[in-house]
ZAVO-671646 format. One record per residue: chain; z, y, x of N, C-alpha, C in turn. Coordinates in steps of 0.2 Angstrom, whole numbers, plus 2048, in hexadecimal, padded with zeros to 3 digits. Layout:
! residues N
['A',[Z,Y,X],[Z,Y,X],[Z,Y,X]]
...
//
This chain:
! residues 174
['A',[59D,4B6,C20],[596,4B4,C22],[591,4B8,C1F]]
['A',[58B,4BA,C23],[586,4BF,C21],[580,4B9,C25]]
['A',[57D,4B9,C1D],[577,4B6,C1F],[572,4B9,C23]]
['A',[56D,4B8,C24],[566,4BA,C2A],[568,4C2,C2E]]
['A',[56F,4C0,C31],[571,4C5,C36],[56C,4C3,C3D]]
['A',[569,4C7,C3E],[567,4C4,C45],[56C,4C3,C4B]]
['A',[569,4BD,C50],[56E,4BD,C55],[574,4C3,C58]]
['A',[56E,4C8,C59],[572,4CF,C5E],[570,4D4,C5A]]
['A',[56D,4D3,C54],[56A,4DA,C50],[570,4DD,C4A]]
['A',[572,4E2,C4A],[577,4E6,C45],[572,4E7,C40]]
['A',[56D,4E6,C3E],[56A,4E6,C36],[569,4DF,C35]]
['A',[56B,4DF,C2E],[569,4D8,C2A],[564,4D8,C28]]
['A',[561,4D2,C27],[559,4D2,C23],[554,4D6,C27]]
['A',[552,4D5,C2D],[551,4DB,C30],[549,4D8,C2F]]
['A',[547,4D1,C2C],[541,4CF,C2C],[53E,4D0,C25]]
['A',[541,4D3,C21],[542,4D1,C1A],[542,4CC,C16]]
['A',[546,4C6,C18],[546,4C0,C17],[548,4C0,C0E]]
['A',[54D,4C6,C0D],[551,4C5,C08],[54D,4CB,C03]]
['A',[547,4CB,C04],[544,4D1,BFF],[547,4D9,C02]]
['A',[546,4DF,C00],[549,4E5,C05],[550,4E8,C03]]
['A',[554,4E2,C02],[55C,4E5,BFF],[55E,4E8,C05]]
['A',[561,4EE,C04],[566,4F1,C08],[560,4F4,C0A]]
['A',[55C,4F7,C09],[559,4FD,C0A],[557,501,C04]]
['A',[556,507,C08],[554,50C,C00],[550,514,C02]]
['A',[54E,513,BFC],[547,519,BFF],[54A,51F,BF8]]
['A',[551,51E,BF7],[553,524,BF3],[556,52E,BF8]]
['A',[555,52A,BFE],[557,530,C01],[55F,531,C03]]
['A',[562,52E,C02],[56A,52F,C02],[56D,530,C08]]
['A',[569,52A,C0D],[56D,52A,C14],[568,530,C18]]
['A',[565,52C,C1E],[560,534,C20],[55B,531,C20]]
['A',[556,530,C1C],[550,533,C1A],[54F,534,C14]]
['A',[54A,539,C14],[546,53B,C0C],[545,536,C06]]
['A',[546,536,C01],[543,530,BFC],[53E,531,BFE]]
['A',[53B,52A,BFD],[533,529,BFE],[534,526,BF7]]
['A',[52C,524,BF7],[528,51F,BEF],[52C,518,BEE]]
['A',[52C,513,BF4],[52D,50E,BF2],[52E,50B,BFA]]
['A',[533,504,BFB],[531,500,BFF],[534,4F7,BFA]]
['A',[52B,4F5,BFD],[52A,4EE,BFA],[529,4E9,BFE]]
['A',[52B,4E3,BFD],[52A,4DD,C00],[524,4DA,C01]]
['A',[521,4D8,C04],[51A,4D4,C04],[51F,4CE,C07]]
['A',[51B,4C6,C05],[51E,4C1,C08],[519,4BC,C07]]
['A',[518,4B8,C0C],[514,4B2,C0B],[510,4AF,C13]]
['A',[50E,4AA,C12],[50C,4A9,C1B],[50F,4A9,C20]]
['A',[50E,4AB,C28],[511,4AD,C2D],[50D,4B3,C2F]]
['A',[50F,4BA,C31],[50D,4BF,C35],[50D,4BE,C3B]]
['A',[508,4B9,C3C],[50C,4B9,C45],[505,4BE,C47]]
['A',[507,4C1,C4E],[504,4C6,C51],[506,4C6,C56]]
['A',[505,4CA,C5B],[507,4CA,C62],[50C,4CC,C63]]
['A',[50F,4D0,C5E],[514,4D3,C5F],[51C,4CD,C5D]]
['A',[51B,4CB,C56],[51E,4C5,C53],[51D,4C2,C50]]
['A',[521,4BF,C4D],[51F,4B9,C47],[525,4BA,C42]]
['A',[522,4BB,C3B],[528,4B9,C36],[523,4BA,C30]]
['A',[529,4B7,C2A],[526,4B7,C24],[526,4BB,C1E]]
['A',[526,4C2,C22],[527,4C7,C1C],[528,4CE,C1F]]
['A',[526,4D3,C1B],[524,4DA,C1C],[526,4DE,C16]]
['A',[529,4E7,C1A],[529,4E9,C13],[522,4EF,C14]]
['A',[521,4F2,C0F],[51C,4F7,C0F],[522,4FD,C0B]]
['A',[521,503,C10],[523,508,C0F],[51C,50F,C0D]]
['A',[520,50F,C06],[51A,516,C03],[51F,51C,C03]]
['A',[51B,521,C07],[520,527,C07],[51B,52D,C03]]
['A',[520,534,C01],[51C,53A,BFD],[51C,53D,C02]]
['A',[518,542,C03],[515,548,C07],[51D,54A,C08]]
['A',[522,54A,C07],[526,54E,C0A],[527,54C,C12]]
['A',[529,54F,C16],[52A,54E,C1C],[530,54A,C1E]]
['A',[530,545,C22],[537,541,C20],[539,53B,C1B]]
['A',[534,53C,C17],[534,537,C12],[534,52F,C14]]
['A',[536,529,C11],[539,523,C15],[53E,521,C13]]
['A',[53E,51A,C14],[545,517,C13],[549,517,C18]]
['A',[54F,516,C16],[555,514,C1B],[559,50E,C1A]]
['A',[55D,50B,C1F],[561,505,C1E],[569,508,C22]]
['A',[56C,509,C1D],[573,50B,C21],[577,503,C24]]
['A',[57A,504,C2A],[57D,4FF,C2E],[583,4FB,C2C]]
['A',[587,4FE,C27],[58C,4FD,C24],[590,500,C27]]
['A',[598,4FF,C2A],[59E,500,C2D],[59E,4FD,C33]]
['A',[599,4FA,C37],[598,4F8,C3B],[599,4FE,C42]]
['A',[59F,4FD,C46],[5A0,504,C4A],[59A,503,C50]]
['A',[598,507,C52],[593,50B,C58],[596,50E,C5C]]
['A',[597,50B,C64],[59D,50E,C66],[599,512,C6E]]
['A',[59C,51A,C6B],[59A,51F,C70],[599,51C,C79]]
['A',[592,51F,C7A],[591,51D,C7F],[58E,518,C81]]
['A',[58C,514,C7B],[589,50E,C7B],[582,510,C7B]]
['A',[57B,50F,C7B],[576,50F,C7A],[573,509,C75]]
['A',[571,50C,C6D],[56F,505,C6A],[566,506,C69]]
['A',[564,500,C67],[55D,501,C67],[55C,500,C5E]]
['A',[556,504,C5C],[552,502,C56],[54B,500,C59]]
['A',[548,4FA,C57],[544,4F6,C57],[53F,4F4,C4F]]
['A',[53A,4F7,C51],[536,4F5,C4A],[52F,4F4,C4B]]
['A',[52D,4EE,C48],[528,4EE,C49],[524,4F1,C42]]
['A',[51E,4F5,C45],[51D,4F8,C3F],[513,4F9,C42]]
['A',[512,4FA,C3B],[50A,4FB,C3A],[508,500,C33]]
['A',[503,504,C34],[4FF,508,C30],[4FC,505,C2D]]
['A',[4FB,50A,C25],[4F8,505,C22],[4F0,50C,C1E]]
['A',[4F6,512,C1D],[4F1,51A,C1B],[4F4,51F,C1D]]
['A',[4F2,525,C1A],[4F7,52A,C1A],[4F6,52E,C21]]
['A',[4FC,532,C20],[4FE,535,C27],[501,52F,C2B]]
['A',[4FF,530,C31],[4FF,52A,C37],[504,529,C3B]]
['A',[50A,52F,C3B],[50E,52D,C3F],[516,52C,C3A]]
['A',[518,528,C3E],[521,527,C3C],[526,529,C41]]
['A',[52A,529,C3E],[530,52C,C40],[535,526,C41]]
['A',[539,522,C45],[53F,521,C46],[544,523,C46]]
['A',[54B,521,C42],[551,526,C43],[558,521,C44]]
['A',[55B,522,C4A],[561,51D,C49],[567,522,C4B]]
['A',[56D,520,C47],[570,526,C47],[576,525,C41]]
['A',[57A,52B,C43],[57F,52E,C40],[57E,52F,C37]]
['A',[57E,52C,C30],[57F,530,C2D],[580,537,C2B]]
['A',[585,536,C2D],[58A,540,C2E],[589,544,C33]]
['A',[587,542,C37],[587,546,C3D],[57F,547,C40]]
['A',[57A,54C,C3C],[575,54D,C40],[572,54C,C47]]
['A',[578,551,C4A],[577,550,C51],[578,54A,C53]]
['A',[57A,544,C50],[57C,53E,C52],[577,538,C52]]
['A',[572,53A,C56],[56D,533,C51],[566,537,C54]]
['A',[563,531,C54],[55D,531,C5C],[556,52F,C57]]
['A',[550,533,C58],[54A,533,C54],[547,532,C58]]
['A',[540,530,C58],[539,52D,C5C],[534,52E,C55]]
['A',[52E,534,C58],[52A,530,C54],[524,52C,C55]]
['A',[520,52A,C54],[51C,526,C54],[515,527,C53]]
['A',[50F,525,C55],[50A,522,C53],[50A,51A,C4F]]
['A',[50B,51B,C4A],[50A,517,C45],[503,512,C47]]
['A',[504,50B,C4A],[4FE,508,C4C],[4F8,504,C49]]
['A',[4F3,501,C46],[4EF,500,C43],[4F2,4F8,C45]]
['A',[4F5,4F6,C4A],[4F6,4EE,C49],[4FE,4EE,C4A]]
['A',[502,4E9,C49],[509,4E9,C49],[509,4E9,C4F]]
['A',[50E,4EF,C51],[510,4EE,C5A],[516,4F3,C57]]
['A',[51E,4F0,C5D],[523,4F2,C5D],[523,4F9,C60]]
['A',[529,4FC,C5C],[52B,504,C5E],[533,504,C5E]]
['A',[534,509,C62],[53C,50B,C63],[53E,50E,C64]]
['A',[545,510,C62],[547,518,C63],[54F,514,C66]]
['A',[551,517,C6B],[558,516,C6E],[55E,51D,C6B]]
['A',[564,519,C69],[569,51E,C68],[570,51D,C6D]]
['A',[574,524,C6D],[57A,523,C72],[57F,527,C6E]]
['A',[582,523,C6A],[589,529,C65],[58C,52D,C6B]]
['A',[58C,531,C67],[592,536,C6C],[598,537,C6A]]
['A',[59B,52F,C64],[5A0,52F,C63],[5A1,528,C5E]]
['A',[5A4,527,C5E],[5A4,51D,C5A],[5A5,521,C53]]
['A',[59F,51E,C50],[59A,51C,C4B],[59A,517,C45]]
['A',[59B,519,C41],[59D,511,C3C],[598,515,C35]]
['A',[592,51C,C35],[58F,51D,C30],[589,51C,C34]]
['A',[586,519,C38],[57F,515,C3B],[57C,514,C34]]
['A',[574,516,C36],[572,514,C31],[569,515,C35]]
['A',[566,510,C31],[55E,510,C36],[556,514,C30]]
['A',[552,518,C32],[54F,51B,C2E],[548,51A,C2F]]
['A',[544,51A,C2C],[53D,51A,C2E],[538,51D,C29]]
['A',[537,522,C2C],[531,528,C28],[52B,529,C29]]
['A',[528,52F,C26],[525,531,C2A],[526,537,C2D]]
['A',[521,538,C2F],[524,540,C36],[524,546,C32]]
['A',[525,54C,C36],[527,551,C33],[51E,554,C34]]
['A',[51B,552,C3A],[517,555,C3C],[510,552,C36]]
['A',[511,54C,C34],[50E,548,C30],[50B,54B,C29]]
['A',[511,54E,C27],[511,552,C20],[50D,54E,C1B]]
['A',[50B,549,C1B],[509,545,C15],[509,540,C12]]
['A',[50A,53E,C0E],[50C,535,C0C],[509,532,C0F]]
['A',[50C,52C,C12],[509,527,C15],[50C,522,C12]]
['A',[509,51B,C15],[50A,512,C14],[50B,512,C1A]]
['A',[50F,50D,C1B],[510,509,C22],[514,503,C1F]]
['A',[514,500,C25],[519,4F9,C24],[51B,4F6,C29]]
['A',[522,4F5,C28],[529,4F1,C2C],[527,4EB,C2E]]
['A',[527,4E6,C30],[527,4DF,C32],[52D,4DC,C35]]
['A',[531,4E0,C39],[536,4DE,C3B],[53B,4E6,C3E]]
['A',[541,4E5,C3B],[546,4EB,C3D],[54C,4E6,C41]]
['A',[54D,4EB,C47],[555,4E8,C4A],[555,4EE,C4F]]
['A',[55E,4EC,C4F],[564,4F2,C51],[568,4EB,C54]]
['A',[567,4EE,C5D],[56C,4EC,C61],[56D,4F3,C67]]
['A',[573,4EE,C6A],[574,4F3,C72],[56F,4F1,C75]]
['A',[56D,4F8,C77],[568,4F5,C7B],[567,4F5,C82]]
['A',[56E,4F3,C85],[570,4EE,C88],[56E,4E7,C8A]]
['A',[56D,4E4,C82],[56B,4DE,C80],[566,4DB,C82]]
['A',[560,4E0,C80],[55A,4E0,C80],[554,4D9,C85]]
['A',[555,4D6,C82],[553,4CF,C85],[54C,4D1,C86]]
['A',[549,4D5,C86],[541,4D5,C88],[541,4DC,C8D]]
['A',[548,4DE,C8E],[549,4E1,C94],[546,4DE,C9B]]
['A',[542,4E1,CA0],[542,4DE,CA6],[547,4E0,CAB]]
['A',[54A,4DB,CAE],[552,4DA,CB0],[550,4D8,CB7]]
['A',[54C,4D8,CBA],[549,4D4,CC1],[54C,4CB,CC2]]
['A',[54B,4CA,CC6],[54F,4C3,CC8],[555,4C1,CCB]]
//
């Protein structure tokens, strides 16, 4: 049993319900170390986008790429699938855009970036990956961009990894 697994989402905790375990801003998987990633908790966040009761804030260093990442565990990714990263995320200083990264540990070529206009109010962003070979070092990134080159803050609200297949706010016709 794994608590606050979301229904169809392959991250745990994706709301930070659990403070930000199983993430890390040391660098190890693929991104850069960043400063820090912290918990804020209290109230409801509801906005347009969601509702939930907790955020992490991400402080990165001028390096390019800097950010935390959450590896997926052993959890396989099977080639030819399409899976989605979903984040809702907002700007807080700094350089302004983010990077998403969903992907191969070991394998560069393996693993789908998007970067982003980091938004001023929380709104959902997303990068789609497709293995080009079943995957069991998946792991999810969020930086700053390359083009950024400077430390920035932003902050997480909600993270999830599904096929994106699933995708229930898909329009599917009738």
């Amino acid at each position: 049993y794994k608590p606050y697994l979301d229904a169809f989402s392959q991250g745990e905790n994706g709301a930070f319900v659990t403070g930000t375990a199983g993430w890390s801003v040391a660098g190890t998987s693929i991104a850069a170390a960043a400063t820090s990633i912290a918990r804020t908790a209290g109230g409801s966040f509801a906005t347009q986008v969601a509702a939930w009761d907790a955020y992490a804030t991400v402080v990165t260093t001028a390096t390019a790429g800097s950010g935390a990442d959450y590896p997926l565990g052993t959890r396989t990714f099977l080639a030819g699938r399409t899976y989605r990263l979903r984040v809702a995320l907002m700007y807080v200083s700094g350089g302004s855009s983010v990077t998403l990264r969903l992907g191969s540990v070991g394998t560069v070529g393996d693993r789908a970036s998007s970067t982003v206009a980091a938004p001023w109010a929380w709104e959902w962003s997303t990068v789609d990956w497709t293995p080009s070979a079943d995957r069991t070092d998946a792991c999810v990134a969020i930086s700053n961009s390359v083009a950024s080159g400077a430390a920035s803050t932003f902050r997480i609200g909600h993270v999830e990894v599904y096929e994106a297949y699933d995708d229930l706010g898909a329009d599917v016709g009738t």
